[in-house]
C-alpha positions, -999 to 999 in steps of 0.1 A, spaced: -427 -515 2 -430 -536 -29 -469 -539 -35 -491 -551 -64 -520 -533 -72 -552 -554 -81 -582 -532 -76 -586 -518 -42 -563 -544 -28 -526 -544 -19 -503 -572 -19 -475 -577 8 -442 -595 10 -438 -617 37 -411 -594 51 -435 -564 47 -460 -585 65 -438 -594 92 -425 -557 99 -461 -545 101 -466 -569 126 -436 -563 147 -446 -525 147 -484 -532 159 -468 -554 187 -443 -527 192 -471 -500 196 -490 -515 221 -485 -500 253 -495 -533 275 -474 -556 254 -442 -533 255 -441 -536 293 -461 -566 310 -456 -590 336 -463 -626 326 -462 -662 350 -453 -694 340 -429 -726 343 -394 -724 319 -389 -753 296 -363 -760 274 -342 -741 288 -304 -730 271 -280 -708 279 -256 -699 246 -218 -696 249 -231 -658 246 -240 -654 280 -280 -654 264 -309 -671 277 -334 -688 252 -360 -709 268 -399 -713 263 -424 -701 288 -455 -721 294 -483 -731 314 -516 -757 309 -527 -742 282 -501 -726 261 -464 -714 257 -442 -687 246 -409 -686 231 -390 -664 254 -353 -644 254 -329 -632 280 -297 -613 267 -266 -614 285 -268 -576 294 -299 -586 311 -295 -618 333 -262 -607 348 -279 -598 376 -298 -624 386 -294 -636 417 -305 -671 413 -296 -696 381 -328 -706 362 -337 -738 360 -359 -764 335 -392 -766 351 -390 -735 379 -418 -714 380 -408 -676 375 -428 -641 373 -411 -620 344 -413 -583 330 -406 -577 297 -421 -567 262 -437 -594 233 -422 -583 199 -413 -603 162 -383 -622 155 -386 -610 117 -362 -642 107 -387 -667 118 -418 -650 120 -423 -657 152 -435 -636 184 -415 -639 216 -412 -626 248 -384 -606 256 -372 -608 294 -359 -577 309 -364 -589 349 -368 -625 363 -381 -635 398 -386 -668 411 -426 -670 412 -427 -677 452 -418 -647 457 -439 -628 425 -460 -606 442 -438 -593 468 -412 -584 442 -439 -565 421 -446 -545 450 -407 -537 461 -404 -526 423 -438 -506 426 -424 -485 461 -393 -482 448 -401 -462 417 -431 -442 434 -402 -436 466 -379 -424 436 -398 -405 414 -403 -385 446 -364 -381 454 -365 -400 487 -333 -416 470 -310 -386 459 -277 -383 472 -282 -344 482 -305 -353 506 -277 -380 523 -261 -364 557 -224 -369 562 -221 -399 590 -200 -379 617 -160 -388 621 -155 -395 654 -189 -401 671 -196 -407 709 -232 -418 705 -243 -446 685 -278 -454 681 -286 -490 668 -323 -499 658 -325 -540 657 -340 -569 674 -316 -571 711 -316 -610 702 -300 -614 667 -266 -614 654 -267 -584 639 -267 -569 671 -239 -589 691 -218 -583 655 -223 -546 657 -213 -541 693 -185 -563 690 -170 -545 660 -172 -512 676 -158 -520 709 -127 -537 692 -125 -504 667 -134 -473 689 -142 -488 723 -148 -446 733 -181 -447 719 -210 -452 734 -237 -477 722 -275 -471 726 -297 -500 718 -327 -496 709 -349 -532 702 -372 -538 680 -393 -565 662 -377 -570 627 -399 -594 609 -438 -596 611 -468 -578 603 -461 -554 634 -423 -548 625 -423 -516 604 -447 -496 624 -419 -507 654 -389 -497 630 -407 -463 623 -416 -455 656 -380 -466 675 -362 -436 644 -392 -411 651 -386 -411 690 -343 -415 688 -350 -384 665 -372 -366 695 -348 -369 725 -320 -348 721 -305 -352 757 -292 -386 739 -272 -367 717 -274 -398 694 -249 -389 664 -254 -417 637 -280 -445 640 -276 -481 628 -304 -494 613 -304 -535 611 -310 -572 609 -294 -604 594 -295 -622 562 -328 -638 550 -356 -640 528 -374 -612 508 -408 -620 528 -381 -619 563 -366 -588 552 -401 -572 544 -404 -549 571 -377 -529 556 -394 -524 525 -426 -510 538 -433 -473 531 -436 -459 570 -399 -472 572 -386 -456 540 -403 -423 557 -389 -425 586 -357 -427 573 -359 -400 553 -374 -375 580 -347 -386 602 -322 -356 615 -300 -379 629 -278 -400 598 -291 -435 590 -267 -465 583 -288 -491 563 -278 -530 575 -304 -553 567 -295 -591 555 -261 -600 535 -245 -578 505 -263 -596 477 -298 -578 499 -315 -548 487 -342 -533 503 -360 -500 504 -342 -490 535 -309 -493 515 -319 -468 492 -332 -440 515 -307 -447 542 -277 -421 544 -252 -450 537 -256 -486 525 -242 -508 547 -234 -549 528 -236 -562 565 -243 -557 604 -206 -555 607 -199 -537 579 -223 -508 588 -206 -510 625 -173 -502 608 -184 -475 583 -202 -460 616 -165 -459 637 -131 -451 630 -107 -478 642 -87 -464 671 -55 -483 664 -53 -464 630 -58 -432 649 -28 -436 669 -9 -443 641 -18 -411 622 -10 -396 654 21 -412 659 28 -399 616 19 -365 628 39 -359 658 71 -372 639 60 -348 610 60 -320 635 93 -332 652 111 -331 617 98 -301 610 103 -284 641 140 -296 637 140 -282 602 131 -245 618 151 -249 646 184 -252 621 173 -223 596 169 -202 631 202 -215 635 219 -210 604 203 -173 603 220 -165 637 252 -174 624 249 -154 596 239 -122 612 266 -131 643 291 -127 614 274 -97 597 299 -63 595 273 -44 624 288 -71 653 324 -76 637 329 -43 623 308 -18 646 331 9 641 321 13 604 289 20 611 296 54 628 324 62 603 294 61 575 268 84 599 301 108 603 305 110 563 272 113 562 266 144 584 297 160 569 277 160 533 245 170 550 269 201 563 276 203 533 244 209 516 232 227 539 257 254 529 252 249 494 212 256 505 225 289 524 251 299 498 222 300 472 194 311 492 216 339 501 226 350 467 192 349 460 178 372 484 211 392 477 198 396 436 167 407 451 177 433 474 198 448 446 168 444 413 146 471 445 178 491 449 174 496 409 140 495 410 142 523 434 169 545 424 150 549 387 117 564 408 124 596 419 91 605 442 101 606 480 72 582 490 79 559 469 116 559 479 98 557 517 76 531 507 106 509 488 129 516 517 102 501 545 98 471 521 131 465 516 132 469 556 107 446 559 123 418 536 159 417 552 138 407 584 122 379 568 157 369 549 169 370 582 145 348 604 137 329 578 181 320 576 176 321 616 148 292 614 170 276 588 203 276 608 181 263 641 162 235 624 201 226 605 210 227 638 187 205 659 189 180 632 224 180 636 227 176 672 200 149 670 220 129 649 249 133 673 231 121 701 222 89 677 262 83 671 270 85 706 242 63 717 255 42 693 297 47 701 311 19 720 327 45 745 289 46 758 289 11 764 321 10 785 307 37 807 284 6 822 314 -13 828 322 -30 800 360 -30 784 380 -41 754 409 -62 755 440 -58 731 470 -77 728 503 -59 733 518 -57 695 519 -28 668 483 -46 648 470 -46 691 444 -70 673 413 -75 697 411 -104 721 379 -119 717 377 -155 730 400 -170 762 415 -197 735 431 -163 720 460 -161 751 478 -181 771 493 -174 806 518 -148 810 505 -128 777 506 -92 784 480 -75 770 461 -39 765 426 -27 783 402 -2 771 384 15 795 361 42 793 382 66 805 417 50 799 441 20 793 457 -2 814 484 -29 810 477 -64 825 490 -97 826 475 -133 824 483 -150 857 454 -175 855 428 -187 833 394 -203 838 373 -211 807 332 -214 808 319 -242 788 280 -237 769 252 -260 778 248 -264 744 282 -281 736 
């Protein structure tokens, strides 16, 4: 601050002069938010998109601002000479020296004191978290109840039911009327949610809470607090309907789901049947394709193990469990073999053992133990050779379970033709009339001849 001392006093600048004005304006709590009335003169609106005007009544006037960012949402265009109630804060141009009123909310002054008291609920109702989203309900998918809390003689209500008949005629609608304008409408709104809430045996699932478009003092009653707590308590969800999509009310915020009209809220409340079928319709083909899809894997999988070597070639099979019970013969008399020489070294370390100890008891004593250990060789081989054995003649049993020759004891033959490769017959396309050919019984051959012929066809060709 550039300052001149002369005594006790201090010189300012203008600019220093201005700042310290702006600041005390700035730290006065009832200037920095305030509600002033008055008529708009002068009125201009800058290729900025910002409002300058002056704000006066009989006995004075204020230079006044709106910005751009400000009176975008206005819902009305003001006008030279229209009274209006506006919020805002008083502060310093520093340029001119001049205070003016900044605008940060504008309402047409008819409706002033109605406004104040929407914008006074409406924080209180927030502040207490009647308007968070976790306390919103889902609105149910397909419901078969539909509560709807309106006057029985408006539009809203033939709109609604219309709508929901030509989307999902299934549902069922429950009317509930009610007085939607007047001093005597709210306590009728509250009470019509409180006792749909109370009757269960309705099994109401979403309500629809509504009226048409009209004024702020017409659409009071759904700005009232005993509506807003209503709403809230309510444990059935709440679609908020109330006048046209440039309407707010209190309702709106505490409801479950805004609704911008009657209609609207009628089709956020339904799903539309026609687009059901056609999801179905998207389904079902999805199915079908997919169905096919498995149907030709199955397919292409039973192909592939019809030509696998077990069905073409089942003769190899027991060829390789043959080889493989000749090796297992085999170990097992390698196993023998060496368990044998073993106990053999054994029996002649005692003999040693016993002929370099000379006393007759311990010869005794060496002789019953050695007794007693060619027993034990000899069960123990026994045991061996038995479980060798019952292994063996299990696996046996599996081959011929498996060997064709057990299939042709049911019945069942093989057919050959009559040449030195006697290739198997295996389809009736394979010979003609008057081949001669080979059959395999189970117990013998036999030599035929094709006198006739007679060929099955499959369903599935």
């Amino acid at each position: 601050m550039t300052a001149m001392e002369n005594g006790k006093e201090q010189i300012l600048s203008v600019s220093d002069l201005t700042v310290l004005i702006k600041r005390l304006f700035e730290q006065n709590p009832y200037l920095s938010d305030c509600w002033v009335r008055g008529e708009i003169s002068n009125f201009t609106r800058h290729s900025s998109g910002h409002m300058y005007f002056t704000l006066k009544d009989s006995g004075s006037r204020i230079k006044s601002v709106m910005f751009a960012s400000k009176n975008r949402n206005l819902n009305f265009l003001p006008k030279e000479g229209m009274k209006v109630l506006i919020r805002g804060y008083v502060s310093v141009y520093e340029r001119d020296g001049q205070y003016q009123l900044y605008v940060e909310e504008m309402q047409p002054d008819g409706i002033g004191s109605l406004y104040l008291a929407f914008q006074q609920l409406k924080e209180r109702l927030e502040k207490e978290g009647l308007f968070l989203q976790e306390h919103k309900k889902q609105i149910p998918r397909f419901p078969k109840v539909i509560g709807v809390v309106t006057s029985p003689t408006g539009a809203a209500v033939r709109d609604i039911i219309t709508t929901i008949r030509r989307r999902y005629p299934v549902a069922h609608v429950l009317l509930h009327p009610v007085l939607v304008q007047g001093t005597e409408a709210p306590q009728s709104i509250a009470a019509a949610i409180q006792q749909l809430n109370t009757q269960p045996e309705l099994a109401i699932d979403v309500l629809i809470l509504g009226r048409g478009g009209g004024s702020l003092e017409e659409l009071w009653a759904f700005n009232e607090e005993v509506v807003a707590r209503a709403i809230f308590a309510s444990q059935i969800p709440v679609i908020s309907a109330v006048g046209h999509e440039t309407d707010f009310t209190i309702a709106d915020f505490v409801a479950d789901v805004r609704a911008a009209t009657p209609t609207a809220a009628a089709e956020l409340a339904v799903p539309h049947l026609m687009e059901l079928f056609r999801h179905l319709d998207s389904e079902q083909q999805r199915m079908a394709t997919a169905l096919a899809g498995r149907m030709r894997e199955m397919k292409r999988r039973f192909e592939t193990l019809e030509q696998s070597p077990v069905f073409t070639r089942p003769t190899d099979r027991i060829h390789q469990l043959r080889q493989r019970i000749d090796h297992t013969e085999n170990e097992l008399e390698l196993v023998l073999t060496k368990l044998a020489g073993t106990r053999n070294k054994q029996v002649n370390d005692l003999m040693q053992r016993l002929a370099r100890r000379s006393p007759v008891e311990r010869v005794m004593r060496t002789e019953q133990q050695f007794g007693f250990l060619l027993q034990k060789l000899s069960a123990a081989m026994t045991n061996r050779m038995t479980a060798a054995g019952t292994r063996l003649d299990r696996m046996i049993d599996k081959l011929d379970a498996y060997s064709p020759l057990q299939v042709m004891k049911r019945g069942y033959s093989l057919t050959y033709r009559v040449d030195k490769d006697k290739q198997l017959i295996r389809s009736i396309r394979e010979v003609q009339l008057g081949d001669k050919l080979n059959v395999r019984l189970q117990d013998g051959w036999l030599d035929c001849q094709v006198w006739g012929m007679e060929e099955e066809h499959n369903r599935d060709e």
